[in-house]
N, C-alpha and C positions, 0 to 999 in steps of 0.2 A: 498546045500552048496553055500555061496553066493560068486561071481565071486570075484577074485582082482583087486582092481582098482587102476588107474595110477598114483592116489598120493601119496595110499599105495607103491605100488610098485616103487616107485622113489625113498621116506622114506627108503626103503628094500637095493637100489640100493646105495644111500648114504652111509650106515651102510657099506654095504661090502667095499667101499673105503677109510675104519676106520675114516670117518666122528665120532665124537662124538659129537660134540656142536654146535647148529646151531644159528647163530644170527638175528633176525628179527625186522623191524623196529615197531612200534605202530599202522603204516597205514595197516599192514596185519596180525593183531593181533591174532583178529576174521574171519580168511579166512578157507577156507577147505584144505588149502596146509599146515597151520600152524597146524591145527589139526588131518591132518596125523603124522606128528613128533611128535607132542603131544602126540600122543596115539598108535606111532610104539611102536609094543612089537614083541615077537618071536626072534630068532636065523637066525645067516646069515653066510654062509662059507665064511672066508677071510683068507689071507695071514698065520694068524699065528696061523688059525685053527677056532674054530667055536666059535661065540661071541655073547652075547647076544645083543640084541637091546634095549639100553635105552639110548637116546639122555637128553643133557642138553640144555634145550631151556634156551634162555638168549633174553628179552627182552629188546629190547634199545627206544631211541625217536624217528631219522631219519634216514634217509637211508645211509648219510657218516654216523653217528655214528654206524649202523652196519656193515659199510666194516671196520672203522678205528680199534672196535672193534675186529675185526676177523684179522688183522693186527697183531695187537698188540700180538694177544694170539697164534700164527704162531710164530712172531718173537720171545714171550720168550720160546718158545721149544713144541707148543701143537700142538699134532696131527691137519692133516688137515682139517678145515674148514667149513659151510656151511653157507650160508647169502642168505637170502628169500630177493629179491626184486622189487617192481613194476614198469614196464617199462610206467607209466604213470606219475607216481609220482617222481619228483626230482632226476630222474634218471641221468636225464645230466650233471647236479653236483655232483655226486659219478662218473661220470668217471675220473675226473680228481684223486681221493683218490685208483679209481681201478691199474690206471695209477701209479702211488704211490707204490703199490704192485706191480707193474710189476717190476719197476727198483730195488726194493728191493728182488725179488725173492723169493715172498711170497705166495706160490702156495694155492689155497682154489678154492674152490665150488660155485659159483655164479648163485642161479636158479633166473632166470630172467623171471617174469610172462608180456609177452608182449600183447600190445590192439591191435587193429586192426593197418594196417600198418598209416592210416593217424586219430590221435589227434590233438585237438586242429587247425586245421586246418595245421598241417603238415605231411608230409609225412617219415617216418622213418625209415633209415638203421641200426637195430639196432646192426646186424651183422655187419656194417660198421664201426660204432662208435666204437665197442668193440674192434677189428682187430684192431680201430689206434691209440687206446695207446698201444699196445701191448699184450694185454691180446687175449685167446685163443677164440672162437666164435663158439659153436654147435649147431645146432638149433635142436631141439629134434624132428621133424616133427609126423609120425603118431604114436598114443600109444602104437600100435602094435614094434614101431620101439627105443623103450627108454630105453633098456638094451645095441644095440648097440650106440645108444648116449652117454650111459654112459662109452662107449670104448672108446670113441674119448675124454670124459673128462678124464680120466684118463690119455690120453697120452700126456693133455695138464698140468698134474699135474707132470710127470713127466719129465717135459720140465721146472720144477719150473715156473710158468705161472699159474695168475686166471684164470680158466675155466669157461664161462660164458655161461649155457644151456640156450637155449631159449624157453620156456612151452610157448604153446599157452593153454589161459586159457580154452578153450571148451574142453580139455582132461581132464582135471583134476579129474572130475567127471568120464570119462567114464570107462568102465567097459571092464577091455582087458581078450579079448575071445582065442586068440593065440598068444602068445607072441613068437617075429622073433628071431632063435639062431646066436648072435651076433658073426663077425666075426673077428678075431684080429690077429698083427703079433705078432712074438714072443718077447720076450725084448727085447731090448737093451740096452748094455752097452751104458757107456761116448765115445765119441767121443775120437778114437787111435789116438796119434802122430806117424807121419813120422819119418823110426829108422832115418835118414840121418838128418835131423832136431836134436833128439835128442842129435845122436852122436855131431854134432856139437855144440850144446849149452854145453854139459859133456866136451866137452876140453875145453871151452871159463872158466866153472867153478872150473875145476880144476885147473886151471891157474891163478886164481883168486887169489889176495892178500888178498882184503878186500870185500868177498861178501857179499851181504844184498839181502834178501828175502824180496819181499812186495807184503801183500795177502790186497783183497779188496776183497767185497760182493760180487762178484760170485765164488769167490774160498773158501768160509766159511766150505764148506763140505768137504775140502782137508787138515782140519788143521793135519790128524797127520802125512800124506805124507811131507806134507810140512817140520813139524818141522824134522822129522826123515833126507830130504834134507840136513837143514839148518844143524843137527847134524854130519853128515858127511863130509860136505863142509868146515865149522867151520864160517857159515854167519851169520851177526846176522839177526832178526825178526822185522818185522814192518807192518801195517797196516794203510789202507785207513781211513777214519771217519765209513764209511757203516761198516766196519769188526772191527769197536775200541773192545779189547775186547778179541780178540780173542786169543791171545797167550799171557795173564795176566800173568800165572802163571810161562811161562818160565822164564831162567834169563839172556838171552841173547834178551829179546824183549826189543828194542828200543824204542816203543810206537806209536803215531798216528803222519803221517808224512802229515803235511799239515800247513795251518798257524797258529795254534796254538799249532804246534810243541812251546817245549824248547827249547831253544840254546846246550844243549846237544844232543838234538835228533838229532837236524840239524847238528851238527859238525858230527855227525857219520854217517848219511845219503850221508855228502858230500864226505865221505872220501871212499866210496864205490867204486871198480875197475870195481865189474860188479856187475847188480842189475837183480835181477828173477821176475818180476812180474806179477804176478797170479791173473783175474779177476778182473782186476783196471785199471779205464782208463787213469792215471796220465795227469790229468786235470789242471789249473792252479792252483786253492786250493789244491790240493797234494802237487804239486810239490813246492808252494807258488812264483809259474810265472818262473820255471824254477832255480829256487836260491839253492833250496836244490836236483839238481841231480848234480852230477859233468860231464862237460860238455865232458868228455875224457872216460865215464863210456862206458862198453860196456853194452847195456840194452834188455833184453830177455824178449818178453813180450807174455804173454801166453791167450790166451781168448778162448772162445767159435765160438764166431764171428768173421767175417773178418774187419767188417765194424771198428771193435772197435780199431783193431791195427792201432799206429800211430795216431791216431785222435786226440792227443793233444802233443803227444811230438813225436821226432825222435826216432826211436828204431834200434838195429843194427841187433836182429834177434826176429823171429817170429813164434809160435807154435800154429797152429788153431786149439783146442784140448781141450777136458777135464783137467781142473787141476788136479786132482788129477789124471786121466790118466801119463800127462806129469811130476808129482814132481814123483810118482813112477819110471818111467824108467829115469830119468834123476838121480835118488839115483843108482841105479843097472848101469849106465854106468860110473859115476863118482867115484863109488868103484871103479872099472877097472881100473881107472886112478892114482887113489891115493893109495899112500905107508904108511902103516901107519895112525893114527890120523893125519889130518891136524886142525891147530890152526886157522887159519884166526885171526876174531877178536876173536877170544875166548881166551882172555887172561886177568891176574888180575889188570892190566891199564884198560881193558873196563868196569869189573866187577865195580872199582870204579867211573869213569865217570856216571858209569848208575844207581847210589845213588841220581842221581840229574836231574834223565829224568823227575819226575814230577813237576808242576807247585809249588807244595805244600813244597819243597824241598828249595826252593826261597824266603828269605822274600821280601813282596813288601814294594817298596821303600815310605821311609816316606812321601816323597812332594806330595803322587799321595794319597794319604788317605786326606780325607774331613773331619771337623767336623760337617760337617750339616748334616750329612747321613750318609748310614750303606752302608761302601761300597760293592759290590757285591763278590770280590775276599775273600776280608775279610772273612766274611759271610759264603762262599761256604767253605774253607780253616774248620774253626770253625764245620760248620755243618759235614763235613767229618770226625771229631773225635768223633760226639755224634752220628752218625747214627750207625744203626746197619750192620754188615759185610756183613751178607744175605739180599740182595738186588738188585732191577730192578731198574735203571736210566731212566727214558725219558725226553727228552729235544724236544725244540721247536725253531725256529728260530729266538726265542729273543736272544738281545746281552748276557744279563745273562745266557742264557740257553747254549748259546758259552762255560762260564766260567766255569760251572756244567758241563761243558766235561772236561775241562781242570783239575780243582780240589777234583771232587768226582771219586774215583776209583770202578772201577768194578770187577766183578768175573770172566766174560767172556762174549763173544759176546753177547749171549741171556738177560745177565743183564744191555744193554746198545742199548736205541733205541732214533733216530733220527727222527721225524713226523713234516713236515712244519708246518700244526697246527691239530687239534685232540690229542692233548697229552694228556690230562686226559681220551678219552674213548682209548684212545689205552693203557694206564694203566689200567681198567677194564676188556680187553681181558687179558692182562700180567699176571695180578692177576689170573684169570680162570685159565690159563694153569702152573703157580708155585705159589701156593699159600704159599710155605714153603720161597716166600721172599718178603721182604719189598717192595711196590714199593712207589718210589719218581719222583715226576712229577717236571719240574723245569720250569717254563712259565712267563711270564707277565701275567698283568691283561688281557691286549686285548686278549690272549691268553685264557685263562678260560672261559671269555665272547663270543668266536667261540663255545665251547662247551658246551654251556648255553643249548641248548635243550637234552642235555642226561646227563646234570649232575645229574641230582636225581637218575637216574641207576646206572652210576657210584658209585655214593656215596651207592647203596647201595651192589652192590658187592665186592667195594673193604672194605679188611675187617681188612688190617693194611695197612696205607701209611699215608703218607706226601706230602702235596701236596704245593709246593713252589711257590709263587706268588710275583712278584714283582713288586709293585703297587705304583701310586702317589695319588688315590682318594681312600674313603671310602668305594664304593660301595663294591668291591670285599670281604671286611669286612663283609658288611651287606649282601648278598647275601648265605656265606658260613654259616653264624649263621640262617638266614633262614631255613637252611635246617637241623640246629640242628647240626654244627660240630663245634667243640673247634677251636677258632682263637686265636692266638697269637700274636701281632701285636709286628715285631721287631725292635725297637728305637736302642739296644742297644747288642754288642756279648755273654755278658753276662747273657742272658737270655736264651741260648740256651742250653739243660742238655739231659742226654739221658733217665730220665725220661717223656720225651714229647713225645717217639717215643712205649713205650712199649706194646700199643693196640689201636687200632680201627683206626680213619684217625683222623689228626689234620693238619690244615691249619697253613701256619709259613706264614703272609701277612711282607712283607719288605717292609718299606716304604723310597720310593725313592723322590728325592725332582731336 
């Protein structure tokens, strides 16, 4: 019976941390670590009982397009993770994308096949790199030792943190003859708040005339503490950019409080007495420089971290703690306190005010529409009536991609992602992990043209989108018909039907002037 070796068994190790999809770039195609995943079969005990092993390898071009992939397909709701990549190759430009996933709290699998310590004539930390954007750093050492490495990535997964193993490539092949029984502590929960902390945030809110709740990206996992909160308090709901999304469907959500707030949004933000918020660092783009907190608000600000309270605005009290830890005991000590349903804003004055929290609610004013061009707001506004309801949003740090937050609505968090750039392969991870929704890419052309080496993968997993370009040259035209996708090129709003969206991907090029 032939021995198990340490790729299989890595393969085996993946599986059980409900790994299913592994992303890999072109440059390790044909490797023997690709071909363990390839060809793991057999059963592995995990979590929610014994499962088989059949990985979906998903081939990309380069190495950010396999992390921004594995991004994307995290953020719209897929199990965790796996991205094969070589610490020889363009690796120091995927850390900044790794980086990227750290701040978004996008936990995944990072096998990192490293060379010897000095390439190309430098010398390399590559545990050191990894550690300074934040991401987790294991270094897998003997083969004997890669079951307990795989303890220390797990607890770097659940710390929401990329986990980045470090395989030295002479194992890969070898052949483990006794494998070490790995040693681990028991769980742990979310980090407790102090009851003296909480008690005192529970009167600050019970006391509260007009409280408001505001969740950002690290509090995503606490939405139904939160809202059940807000339900009792009578606060209304609001969200960072990172968390747009999240409380869509309530009807007391105010929307995304930042500078592309509404002037509805913002009247209701400022009229706040005390403000909860959960995983958000109220930054100057939140706050939009301080204009949308009222300056007299009492502000409870809750994080994980120390470092994070206070670091961009004054706060009056502070819970170093799980979110959701702290909105649960902060509901059970503020029942205590209240008699009754309290209203806050929950009243049919706010219900109608927040008829008009979207941009789309608003016509724009006639002087600000061109006729030489298709204006952008226009456009988005239009496109938001013909697209279909099921649907993933991603945007990119073009000004348009701004507006595409502002006027296309989402379902909830997972249908709304923000990528400096990668926005088309981080729509092909999207698509893997919900394939039952539309995804809409909203970019510039310079924008498409970053993701020029993994567009042909993309195009060919994703298998219904739109992908929104907004372009002043031809190329972006010629490029996408290259590759055999329907272009449309938009002169005019009237061209826009919801016949264009019914199957497969079609480019909507808008031509800006």
């Amino acid at each position: 019976m032939p021995q198990l070796v340490y790729s299989t068994r890595l393969a085996q190790l993946c599986a059980a941390t409900g790994v299913e999809t592994v992303f890999i770039p072109e440059q390790l195609w044909d490797t023997s670590l690709t071909e363990a995943f390839d060809n793991a079969e057999g059963n592995i005990a995990t979590a929610d009982g014994i499962a088989e092993i059949a990985f979906n390898i998903v081939r990309t071009g380069i190495a950010d397009g396999a992390v921004m992939a594995a991004a994307g397909y995290r953020h719209a709701g897929g199990p965790p993770a796996a991205v094969i990549l070589d610490a020889s190759v363009d690796f120091l430009t995927s850390l900044d994308k790794i980086g990227q996933a750290v701040r978004d709290k996008l936990s995944m699998v990072i096998i990192l096949v490293q060379p010897d310590e000095t390439f190309n004539g430098v010398n390399a930390n590559w545990a050191g790199l990894i550690t300074g954007v934040g991401a987790a750093a294991v270094p897998a050492g003997e083969a004997e030792n890669i079951s307990q490495a795989m303890v220390d990535v797990i607890d770097g997964l659940n710390k929401q943190l990329p986990s980045v193993l470090l395989v030295d490539p002479e194992n890969l092949n070898t052949e483990i003859t006794g494998e070490a029984e790995p040693a681990f502590d028991a769980p742990r929960t979310g980090a407790v708040p102090q009851t003296s902390q909480v008690v005192r945030a529970a009167k600050s809110l019970s006391q509260a005339r007009w409280p408001l709740i505001i969740a950002g990206r690290g509090a995503r996992h606490a939405k139904s503490a939160m809202v059940s909160l807000a339900d009792t308090t009578g606060a209304l709901l609001a969200t960072s950019a990172g968390a747009h999304g999240l409380f869509e469907e309530q009807q007391f959500n105010i929307g995304i409080l930042g500078k592309i707030s509404t002037p509805t949004t913002a009247e209701l933000a400022r009229g706040a007495d005390v403000i909860v918020v959960f995983g958000c660092a109220l930054d100057d783009w939140t706050t939009r420089n301080g204009k949308l907190i009222n300056p007299n608000a009492v502000i409870i600000q809750v994080d994980t971290s120390p470092w994070a309270v206070g670091r961009f605005s004054p706060v009056s009290q502070s819970l170093i703690a799980d979110a959701e830890a702290v909105a649960t005991s902060l509901e059970v000590e503020t029942s205590k306190l209240i008699n009754g349903t309290k209203l806050g804003y929950r009243t049919e004055q706010t219900v109608e005010q927040l008829e008009s929290k979207y941009w789309n609610s608003r016509p724009i004013p006639e002087h600000q529409l061109r006729e030489d061009t298709v204006d952008a707001r226009a456009f988005l506004d239009r496109l938001e009536h013909v697209l279909p309801e099921q649907r993933t949003v991603i945007v990119d740090h073009s000004a348009q991609a701004g507006y595409a937050t502002s006027y296309l609505r989402v379902l909830d968090h997972q249908g709304y992602m923000f990528f400096p750039n990668g926005a088309v392969v981080a729509g092909m991870g999207a698509s893997i992990a919900r394939d039952d929704r539309m995804i809409v890419v909203v970019t510039h052309q310079s924008g498409l043209m970053d993701s020029l080496s993994d567009f042909r993968a993309s195009v060919d997993y994703l298998e219904r989108g739109a992908l929104v370009v907004f372009q002043q040259e031809a190329p972006v035209v010629e490029l996408a018909r290259y590759y055999g996708l329907p272009v449309h090129e938009i002169t005019s709003l009237d061209q826009l039907n919801e016949d264009m969206f019914s199957s497969g991907v079609v480019v909507l090029a808008v031509q800006q002037h």
